[in-house]
Structure formats: structure tokens, C-alpha cells
C-alpha angles and dihedrals in degrees: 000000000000115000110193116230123232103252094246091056088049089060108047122115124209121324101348127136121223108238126195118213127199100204112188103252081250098051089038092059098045096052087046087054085048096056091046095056092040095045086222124124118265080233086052100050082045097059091045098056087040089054097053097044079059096044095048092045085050092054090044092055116350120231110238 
């Protein structure tokens, strides 16, 4: 029996969790011009801003 993966299954690497995001239509089209101009992926810009939220929380108060 074959049983068919949801694309975003097919394309994790190691230990990471799928998360789903709801973005505003404002705040979904302005990150969608973003990525064009900047010629990065809407997931890659995602994971940057989500990266430094963490690291600056870390350096605020670091996680033991």
C-alpha cells in the first residue's frame, strides 16, 4: 500500500515541526512583495525574523 505525503512532510529535514501561519491579507502581501524584491522565499524570510525574535528573547533572558 502507497500512502501519498503532504508536500511539506516530504521536505523536512531532521527534528523540525510544520507550522501553519494565518498572516492578515495586508501583512501577507507585503511580506510576498518583500520576498520578490528580495528574490528570498516567503519560508526563508519567515525563519529569519523567527530566529532573531528567539535570539533576542534569549539575550534578554537566556533559556536554561
Amino acid at each position: 500500500m502507497f500512502v501519498k505525503q503532504r508536500a511539506s512532510n516530504r521536505c523536512m529535514k531532521g527534528k523540525q515541526i510544520p507550522l501553519t501561519l494565518y498572516l492578515p491579507p495586508r501583512k501577507y502581501w507585503l511580506l510576498k512583495s518583500v520576498s520578490h524584491r528580495s528574490g528570498h522565499s516567503m519560508q526563508v524570510l519567515l525563519r529569519r525574523a523567527v530566529d532573531d525574535v528567539l535570539a533576542e528573547a534569549n539575550r534578554a533572558a537566556p533559556f536554561r
